[in-house]
VEXDREN-2710 file (C-alpha; in Angstrom, 1 decimal):
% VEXDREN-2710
k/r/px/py/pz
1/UNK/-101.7/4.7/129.3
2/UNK/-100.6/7.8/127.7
3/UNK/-100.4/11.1/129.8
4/UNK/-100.5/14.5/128.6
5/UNK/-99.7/17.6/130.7
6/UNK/-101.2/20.9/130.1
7/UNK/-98.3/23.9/130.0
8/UNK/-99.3/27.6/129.2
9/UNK/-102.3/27.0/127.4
10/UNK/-100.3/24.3/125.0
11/UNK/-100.9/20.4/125.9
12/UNK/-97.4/18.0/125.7
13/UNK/-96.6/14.1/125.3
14/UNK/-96.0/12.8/128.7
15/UNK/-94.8/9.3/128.0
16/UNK/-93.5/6.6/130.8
17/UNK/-90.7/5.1/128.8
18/UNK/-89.7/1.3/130.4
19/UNK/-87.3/1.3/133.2
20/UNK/-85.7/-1.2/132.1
21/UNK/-84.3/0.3/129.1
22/UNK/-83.8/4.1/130.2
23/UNK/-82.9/3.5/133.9
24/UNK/-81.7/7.0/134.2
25/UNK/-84.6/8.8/132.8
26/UNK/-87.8/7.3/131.7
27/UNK/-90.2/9.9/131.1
28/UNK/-90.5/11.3/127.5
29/UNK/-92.0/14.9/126.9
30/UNK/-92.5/16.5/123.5
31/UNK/-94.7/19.4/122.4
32/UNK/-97.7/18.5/121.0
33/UNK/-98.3/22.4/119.7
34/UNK/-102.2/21.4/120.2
35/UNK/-104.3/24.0/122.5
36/UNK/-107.9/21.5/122.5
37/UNK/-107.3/18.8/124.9
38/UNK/-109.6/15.6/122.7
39/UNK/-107.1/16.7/119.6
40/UNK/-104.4/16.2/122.2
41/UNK/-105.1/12.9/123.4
42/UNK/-105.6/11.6/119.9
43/UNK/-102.6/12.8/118.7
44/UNK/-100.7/11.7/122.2
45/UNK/-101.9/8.1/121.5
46/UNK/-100.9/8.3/118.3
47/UNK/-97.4/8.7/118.9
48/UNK/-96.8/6.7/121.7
49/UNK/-98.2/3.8/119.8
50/UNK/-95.3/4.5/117.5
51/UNK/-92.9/4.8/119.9
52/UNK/-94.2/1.4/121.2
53/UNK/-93.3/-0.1/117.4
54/UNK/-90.0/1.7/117.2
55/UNK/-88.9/0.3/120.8
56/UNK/-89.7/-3.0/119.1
57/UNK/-87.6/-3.2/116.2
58/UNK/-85.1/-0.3/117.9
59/UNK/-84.7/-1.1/121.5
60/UNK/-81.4/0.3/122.5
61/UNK/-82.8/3.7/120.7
62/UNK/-82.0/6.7/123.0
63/UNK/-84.8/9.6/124.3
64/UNK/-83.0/12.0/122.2
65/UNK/-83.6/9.5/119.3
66/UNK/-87.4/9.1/120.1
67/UNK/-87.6/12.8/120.7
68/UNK/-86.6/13.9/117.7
69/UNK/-88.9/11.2/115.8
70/UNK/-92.0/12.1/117.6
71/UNK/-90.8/15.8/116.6
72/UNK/-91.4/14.6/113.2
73/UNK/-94.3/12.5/113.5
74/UNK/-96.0/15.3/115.0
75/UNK/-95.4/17.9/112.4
76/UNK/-96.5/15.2/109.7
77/UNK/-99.9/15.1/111.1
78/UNK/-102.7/17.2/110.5
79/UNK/-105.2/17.6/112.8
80/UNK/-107.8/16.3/110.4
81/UNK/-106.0/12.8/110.3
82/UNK/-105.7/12.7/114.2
83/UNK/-107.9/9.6/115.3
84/UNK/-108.0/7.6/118.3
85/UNK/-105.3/5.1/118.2
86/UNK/-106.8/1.7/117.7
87/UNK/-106.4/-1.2/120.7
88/UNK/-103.5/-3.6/119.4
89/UNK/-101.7/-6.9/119.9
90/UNK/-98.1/-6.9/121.3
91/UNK/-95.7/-6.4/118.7
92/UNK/-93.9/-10.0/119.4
93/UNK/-96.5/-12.2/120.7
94/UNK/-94.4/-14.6/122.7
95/UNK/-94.0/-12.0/125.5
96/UNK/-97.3/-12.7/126.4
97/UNK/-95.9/-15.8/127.0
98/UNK/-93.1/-15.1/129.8
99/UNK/-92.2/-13.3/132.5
100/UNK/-88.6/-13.3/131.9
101/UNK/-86.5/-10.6/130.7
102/UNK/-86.2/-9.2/127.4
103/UNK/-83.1/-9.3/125.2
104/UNK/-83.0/-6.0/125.2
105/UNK/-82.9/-5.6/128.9
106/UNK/-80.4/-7.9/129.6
107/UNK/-78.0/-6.0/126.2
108/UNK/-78.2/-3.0/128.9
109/UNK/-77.4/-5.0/131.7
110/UNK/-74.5/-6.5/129.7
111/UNK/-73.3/-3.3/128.0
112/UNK/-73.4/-0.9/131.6
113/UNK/-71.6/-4.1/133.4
114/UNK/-68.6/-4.3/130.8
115/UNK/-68.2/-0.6/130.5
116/UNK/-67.9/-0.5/134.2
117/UNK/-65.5/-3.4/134.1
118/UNK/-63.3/-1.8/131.6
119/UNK/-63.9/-5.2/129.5
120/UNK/-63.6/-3.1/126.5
121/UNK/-62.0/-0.8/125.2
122/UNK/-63.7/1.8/122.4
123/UNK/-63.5/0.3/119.5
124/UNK/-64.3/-2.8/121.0
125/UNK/-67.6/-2.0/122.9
126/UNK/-68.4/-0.4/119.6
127/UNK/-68.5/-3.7/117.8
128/UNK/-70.1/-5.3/120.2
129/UNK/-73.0/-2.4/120.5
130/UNK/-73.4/-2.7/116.4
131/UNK/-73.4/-6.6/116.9
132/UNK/-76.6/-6.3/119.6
133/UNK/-78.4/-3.4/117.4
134/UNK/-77.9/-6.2/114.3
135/UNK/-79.6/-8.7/116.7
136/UNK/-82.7/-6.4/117.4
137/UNK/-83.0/-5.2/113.8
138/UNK/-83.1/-8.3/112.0
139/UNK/-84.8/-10.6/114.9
140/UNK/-86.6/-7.6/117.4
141/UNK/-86.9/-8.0/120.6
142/UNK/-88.0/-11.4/122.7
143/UNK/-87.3/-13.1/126.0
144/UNK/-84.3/-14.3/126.1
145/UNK/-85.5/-17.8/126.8
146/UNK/-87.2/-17.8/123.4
147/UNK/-84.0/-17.4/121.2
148/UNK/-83.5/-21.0/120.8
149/UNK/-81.7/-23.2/117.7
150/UNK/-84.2/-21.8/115.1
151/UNK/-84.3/-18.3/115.8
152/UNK/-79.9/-18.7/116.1
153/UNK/-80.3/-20.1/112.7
154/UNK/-82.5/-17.4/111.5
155/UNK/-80.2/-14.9/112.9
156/UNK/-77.2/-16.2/110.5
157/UNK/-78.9/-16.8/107.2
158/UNK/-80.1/-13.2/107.6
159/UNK/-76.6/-11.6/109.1
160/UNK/-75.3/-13.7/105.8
161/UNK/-77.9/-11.5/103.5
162/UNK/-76.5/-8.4/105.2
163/UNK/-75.3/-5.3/102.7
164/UNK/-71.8/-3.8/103.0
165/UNK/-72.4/-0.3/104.6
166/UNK/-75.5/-0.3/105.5
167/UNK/-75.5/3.0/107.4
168/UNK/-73.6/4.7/104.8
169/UNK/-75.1/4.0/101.5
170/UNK/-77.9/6.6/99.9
171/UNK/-80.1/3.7/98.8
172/UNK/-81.2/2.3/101.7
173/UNK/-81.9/6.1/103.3
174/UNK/-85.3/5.3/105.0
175/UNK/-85.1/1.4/105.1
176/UNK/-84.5/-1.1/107.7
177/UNK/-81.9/-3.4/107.7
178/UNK/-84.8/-6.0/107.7
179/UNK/-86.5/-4.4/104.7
180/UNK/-83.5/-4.9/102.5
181/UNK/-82.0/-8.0/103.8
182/UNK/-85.7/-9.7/102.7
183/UNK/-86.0/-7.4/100.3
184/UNK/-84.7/-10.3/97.7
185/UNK/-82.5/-7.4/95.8
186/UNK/-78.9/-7.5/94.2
187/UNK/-76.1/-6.2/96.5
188/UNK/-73.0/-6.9/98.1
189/UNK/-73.0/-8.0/101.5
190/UNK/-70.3/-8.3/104.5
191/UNK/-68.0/-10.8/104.4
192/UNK/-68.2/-14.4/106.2
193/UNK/-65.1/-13.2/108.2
194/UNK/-67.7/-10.3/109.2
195/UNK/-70.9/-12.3/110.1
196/UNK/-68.7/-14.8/112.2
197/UNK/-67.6/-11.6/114.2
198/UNK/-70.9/-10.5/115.2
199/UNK/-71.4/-14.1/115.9
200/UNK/-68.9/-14.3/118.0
201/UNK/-69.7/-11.1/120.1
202/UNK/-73.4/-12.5/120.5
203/UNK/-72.4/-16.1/121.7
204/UNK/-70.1/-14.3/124.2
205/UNK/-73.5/-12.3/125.1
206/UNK/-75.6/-15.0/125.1
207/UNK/-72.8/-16.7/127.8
208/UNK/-73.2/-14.0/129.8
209/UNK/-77.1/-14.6/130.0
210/UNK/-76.3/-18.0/130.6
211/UNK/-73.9/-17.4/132.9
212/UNK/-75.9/-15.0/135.1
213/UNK/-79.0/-17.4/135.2
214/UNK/-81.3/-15.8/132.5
215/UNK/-81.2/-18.7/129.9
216/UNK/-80.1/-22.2/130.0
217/UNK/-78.0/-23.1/126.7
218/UNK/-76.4/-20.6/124.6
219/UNK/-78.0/-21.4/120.8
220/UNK/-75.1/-19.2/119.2
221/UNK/-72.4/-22.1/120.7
222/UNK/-70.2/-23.1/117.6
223/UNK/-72.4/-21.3/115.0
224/UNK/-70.7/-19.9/112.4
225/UNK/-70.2/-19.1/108.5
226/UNK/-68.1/-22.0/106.7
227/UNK/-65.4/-20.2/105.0
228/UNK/-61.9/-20.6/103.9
229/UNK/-58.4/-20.1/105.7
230/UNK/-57.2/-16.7/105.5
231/UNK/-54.3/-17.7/103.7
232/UNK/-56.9/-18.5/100.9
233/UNK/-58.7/-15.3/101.5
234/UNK/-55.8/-13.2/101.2
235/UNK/-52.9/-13.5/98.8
236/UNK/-49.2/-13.1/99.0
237/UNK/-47.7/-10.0/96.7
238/UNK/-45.5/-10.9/94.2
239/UNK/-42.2/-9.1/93.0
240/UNK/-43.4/-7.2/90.8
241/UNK/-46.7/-5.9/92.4
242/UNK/-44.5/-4.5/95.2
243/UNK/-42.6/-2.7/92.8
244/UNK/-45.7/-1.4/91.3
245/UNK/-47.2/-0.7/94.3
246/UNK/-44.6/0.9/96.2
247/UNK/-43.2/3.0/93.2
248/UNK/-42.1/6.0/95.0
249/UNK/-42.8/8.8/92.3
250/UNK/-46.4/7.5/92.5
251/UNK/-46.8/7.5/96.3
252/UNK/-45.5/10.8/96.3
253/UNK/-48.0/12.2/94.0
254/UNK/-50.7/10.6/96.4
255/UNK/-49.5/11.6/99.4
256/UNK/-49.4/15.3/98.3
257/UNK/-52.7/15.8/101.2
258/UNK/-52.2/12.8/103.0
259/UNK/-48.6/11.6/104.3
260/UNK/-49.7/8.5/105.5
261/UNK/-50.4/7.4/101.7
262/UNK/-46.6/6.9/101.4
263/UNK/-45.5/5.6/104.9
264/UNK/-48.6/3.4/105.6
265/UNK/-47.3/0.7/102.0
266/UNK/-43.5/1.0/103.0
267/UNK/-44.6/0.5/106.9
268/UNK/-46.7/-2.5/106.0
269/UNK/-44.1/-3.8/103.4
270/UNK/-40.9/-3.8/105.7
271/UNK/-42.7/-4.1/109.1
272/UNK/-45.8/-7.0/108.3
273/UNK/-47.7/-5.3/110.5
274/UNK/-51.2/-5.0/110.5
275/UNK/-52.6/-1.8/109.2
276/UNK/-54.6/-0.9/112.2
277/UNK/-51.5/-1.3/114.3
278/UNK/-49.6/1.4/111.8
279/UNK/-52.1/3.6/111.6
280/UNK/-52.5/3.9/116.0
281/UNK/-48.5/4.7/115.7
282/UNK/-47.1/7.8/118.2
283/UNK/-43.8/9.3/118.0
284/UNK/-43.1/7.9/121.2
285/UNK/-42.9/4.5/119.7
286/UNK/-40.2/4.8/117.8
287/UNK/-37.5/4.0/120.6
288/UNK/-33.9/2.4/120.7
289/UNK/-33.2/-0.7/121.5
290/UNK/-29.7/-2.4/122.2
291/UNK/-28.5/0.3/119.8
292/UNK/-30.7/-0.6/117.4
293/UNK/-33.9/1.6/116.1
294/UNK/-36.9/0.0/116.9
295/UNK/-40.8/0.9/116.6
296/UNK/-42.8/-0.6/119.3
297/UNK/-46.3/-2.1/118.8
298/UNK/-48.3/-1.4/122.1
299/UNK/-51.4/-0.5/123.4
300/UNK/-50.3/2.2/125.7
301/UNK/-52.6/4.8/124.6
302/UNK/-56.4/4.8/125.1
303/UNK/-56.7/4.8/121.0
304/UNK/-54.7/1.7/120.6
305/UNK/-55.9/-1.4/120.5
306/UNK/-54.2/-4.6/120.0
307/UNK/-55.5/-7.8/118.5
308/UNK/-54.3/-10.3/121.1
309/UNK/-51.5/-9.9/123.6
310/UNK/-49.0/-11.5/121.4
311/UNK/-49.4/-8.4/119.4
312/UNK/-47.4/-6.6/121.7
313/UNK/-44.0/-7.0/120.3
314/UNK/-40.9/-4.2/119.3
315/UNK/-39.4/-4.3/116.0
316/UNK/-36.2/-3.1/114.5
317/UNK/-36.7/-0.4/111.9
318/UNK/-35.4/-1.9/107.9
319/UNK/-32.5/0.3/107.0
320/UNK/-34.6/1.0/103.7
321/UNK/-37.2/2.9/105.8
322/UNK/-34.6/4.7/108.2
323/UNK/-33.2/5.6/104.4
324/UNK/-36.6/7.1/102.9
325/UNK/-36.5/9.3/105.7
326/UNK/-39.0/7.6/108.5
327/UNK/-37.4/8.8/111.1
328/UNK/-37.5/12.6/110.3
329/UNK/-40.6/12.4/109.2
330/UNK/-41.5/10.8/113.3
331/UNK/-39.1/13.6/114.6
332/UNK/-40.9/16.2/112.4
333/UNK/-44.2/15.2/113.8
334/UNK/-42.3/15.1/117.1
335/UNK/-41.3/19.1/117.2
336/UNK/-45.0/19.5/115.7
337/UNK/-46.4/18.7/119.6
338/UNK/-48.6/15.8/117.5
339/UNK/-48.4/12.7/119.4
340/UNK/-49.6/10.6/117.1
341/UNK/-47.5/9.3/113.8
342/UNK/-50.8/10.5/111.6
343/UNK/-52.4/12.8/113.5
344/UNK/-54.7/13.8/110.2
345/UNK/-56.3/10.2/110.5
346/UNK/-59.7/10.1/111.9
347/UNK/-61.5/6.9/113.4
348/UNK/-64.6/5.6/111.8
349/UNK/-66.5/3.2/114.3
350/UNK/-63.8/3.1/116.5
351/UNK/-60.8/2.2/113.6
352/UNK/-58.5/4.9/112.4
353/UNK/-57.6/2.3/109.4
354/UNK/-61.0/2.9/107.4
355/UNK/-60.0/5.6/105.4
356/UNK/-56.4/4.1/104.5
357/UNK/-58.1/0.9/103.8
358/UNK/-60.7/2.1/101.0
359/UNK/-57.9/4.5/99.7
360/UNK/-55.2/1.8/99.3
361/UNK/-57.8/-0.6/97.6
362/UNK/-58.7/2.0/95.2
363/UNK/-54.3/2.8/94.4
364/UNK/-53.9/-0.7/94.0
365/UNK/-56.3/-1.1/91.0
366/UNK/-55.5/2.1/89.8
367/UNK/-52.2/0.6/89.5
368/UNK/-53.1/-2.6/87.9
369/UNK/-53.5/-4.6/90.4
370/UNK/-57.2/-6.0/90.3
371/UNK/-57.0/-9.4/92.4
372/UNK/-59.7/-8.7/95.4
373/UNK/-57.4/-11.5/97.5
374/UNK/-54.4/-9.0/97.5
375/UNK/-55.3/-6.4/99.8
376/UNK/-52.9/-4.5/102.3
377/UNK/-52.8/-7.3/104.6
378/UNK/-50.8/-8.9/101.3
379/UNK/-47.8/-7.0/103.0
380/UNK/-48.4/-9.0/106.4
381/UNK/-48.0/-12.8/104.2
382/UNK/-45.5/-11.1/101.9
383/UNK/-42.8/-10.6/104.5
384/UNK/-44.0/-14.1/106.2
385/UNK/-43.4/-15.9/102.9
386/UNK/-40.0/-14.3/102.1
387/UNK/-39.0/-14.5/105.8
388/UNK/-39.5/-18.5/105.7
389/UNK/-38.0/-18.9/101.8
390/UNK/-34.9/-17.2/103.8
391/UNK/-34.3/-19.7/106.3
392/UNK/-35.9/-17.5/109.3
393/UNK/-36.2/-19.5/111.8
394/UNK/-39.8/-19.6/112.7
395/UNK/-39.9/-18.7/116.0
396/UNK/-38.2/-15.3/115.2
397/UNK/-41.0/-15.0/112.8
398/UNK/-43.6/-15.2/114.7
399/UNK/-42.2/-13.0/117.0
400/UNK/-41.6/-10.0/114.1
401/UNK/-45.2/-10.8/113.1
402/UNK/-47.1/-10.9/116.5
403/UNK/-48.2/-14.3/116.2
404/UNK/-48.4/-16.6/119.4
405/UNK/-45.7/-19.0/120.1
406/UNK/-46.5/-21.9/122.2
407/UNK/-43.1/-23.8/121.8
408/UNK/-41.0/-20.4/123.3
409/UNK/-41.9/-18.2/126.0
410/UNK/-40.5/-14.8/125.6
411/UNK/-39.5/-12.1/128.0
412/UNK/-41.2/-8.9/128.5
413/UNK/-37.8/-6.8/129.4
414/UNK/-36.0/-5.2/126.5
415/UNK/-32.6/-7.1/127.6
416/UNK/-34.5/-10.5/126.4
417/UNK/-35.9/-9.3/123.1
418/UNK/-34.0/-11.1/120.5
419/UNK/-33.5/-7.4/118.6
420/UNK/-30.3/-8.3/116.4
421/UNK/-31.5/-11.2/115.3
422/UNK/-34.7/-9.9/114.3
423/UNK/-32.4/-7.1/112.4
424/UNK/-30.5/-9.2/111.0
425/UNK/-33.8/-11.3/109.8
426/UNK/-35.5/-8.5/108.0
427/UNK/-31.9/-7.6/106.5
428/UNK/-33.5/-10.5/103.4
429/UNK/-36.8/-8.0/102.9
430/UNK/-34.8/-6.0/100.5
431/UNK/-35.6/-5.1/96.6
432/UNK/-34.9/-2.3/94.4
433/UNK/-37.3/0.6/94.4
434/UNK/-38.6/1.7/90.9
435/UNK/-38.5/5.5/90.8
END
């Protein structure tokens, strides 16, 4: 039923909102701007049948969300065009059909216990909030006993038909993600690597249910996108694109705003570290070690974030970076009071690597180099390849490169870290630089 409430003269939406999905406050109220009380209760019905479709297709929306489109509604419509809402049919028939909970109840549930757990950090409950709004956008909402096999299937084929950027992109201002992923049209969607990860975040949700009693099997178990190894998805760099690439006259002349376009290629080149654990850097990582100058990959700070525990390693500084000038540009930013090695970075859905990842595409074929399978992570299997065609013995190379060992267990004090040998391993990363 919809309510209205009567406040100096001027009538207002009163609308009980579900418990279940605004615990803390379920009770909307907007402004109708209406004086005659029929005209009110029209126009009250209208938009709370709205609401009702928007909670549908939107369910983890928030009341400032719904506010401000019932804001907008309301100034849309005339009072000539006010009618009484007509009686309809629940939006998704099959909750007629059961008294369990909703997906979209049980997202909450899952969200508010993880938070409160500390399960995730940022970035990470970010990904998996995007991966539950993909859920509701492209399937709705439903009991959770109703996702079975064929709605998990459905869910893939249409994550598959997904466009990069969704949220970003001008031309699809005003559409859902449903409209265009069955809109048939031409476009480029997210990567396999991509729909497996949202995947993955859902089957972990959909073990919770299970877990917690709500559902029986988890559909999402083992479903995936078929694609290749990331050794085929992402090439090696050859000789002579690192010297095009890291030509220091032309890193210069891009870095002339932005620093970090002339550390980030020489980091990633002499270190094989990932670019999001570069671009998380603070001063304070850059430490001695037995003598030796190290930078430290960690996780210390609230805005890092490491892929897997094995990613927590320290590594010895190559003489060619230490050369260039690394560590005065780290002390520079040190007597700055900037904690962080790039302070100018900014993070885009929880990753401060976005911007330095569209930029570096756009240097590389600017500088010739055109192959989509080279991409900065190239500098990650670069140093692997060269490290192996040296001789490195392939424990010490998983250990520069973060990887897990299961053959050697490694210590976690700095007296155990095998730091001269790694130094002496990344001595065979060397090449002339083309000025």
């Amino acid at each position: 039923m919809t309510y209205i409430v009567r406040r100096q003269s001027v009538y207002y939406l009163n609308l009980r909102l579900p418990k279940h999905l605004f615990p803390n406050r379920h009770t909307l109220r907007v402004c109708l701007n209406i004086r005659e009380r029929q005209a009110a209760l029209f126009l009250a019905a209208s938009l709370a049948q709205r609401v009702h479709n928007h909670l549908n297709e939107h369910p983890l929306a928030d009341l400032q969300t719904l506010r401000t489109l019932c804001s907008q509604w309301r100034d849309s419509t005339t009072p000539q065009t006010i009618q009484p809402a007509p009686r309809k049919a629940p939006a998704v028939a099959v909750k007629r059909n059961s008294d369990g909970p909703t997906l979209a109840t049980l997202s909450k549930l899952y969200i508010e216990e993880g938070k409160r757990g500390g399960t995730w950090r940022e970035v990470s409950t970010h990904e998996v909030e995007r991966s539950l709004r993909d859920l509701f956008e492209l399937m709705g909402d439903m009991p959770a006993e109703a996702f079975d096999v064929h709605q998990a299937r459905l869910l893939k084929d249409r994550l598959s038909r997904c466009p990069q950027y969704f949220g970003l992109r001008p031309e699809y201002e005003g559409k859902t993600l449903k409209q265009v992923v069955e809109s048939a049209g031409t476009y480029k969607t997210i990567t396999a690597v991509t729909v497996n990860n949202r995947l993955r975040k859902l089957s972990a949700f959909m073990n919770w249910c299970k877990s917690n009693g709500y559902v029986t099997e988890n559909p999402l178990v083992g479903l995936k996108v078929m694609t290749g190894s990331a050794k085929e998805a992402r090439l090696s760099f050859e000789q002579h694109d690192l010297i095009t690439l890291l030509n220091l006259d032309a890193l210069k002349t891009e870095a002339r705003k932005h620093p970090w376009r002339y550390w980030l290629p020489l980091l990633g080149r002499f270190t094989g570290a990932r670019l999001e654990e570069l671009c998380q850097l603070h001063v304070a990582d850059f430490i001695t070690v037995q003598g030796v100058d190290c930078i430290r990959i960690d996780d210390g700070h609230e805005s890092q974030k490491l892929k897997n525990s094995s990613s927590r390693r320290t590594l010895p500084i190559h003489p060619a970076l230490i050369q260039l000038g690394l560590l005065d540009y780290a002390n520079n930013q040190r007597t700055q009071n900037s904690d962080r090695l790039f302070p100018e970075l900014e993070p885009v859905r929880g990753k401060l690597g976005h911007a330095p990842s569209k930029w570096f595409s756009r240097y590389r074929t600017k500088m010739g180099i055109n192959d989509p399978k080279k991409t900065f992570h190239s500098f990650r299997h670069t140093m692997i390849d060269d490290l192996r065609d040296a001789g490195v013995q392939d424990s010490l190379i998983k250990r520069i490169a973060g990887h897990e060992d299961s053959a050697v267990t490694f210590g976690v004090y700095g007296s155990r870290i095998p730091i001269k040998a790694m130094a002496e391993a990344i001595q065979h990363l060397n090449f002339e630089f083309e000025n």
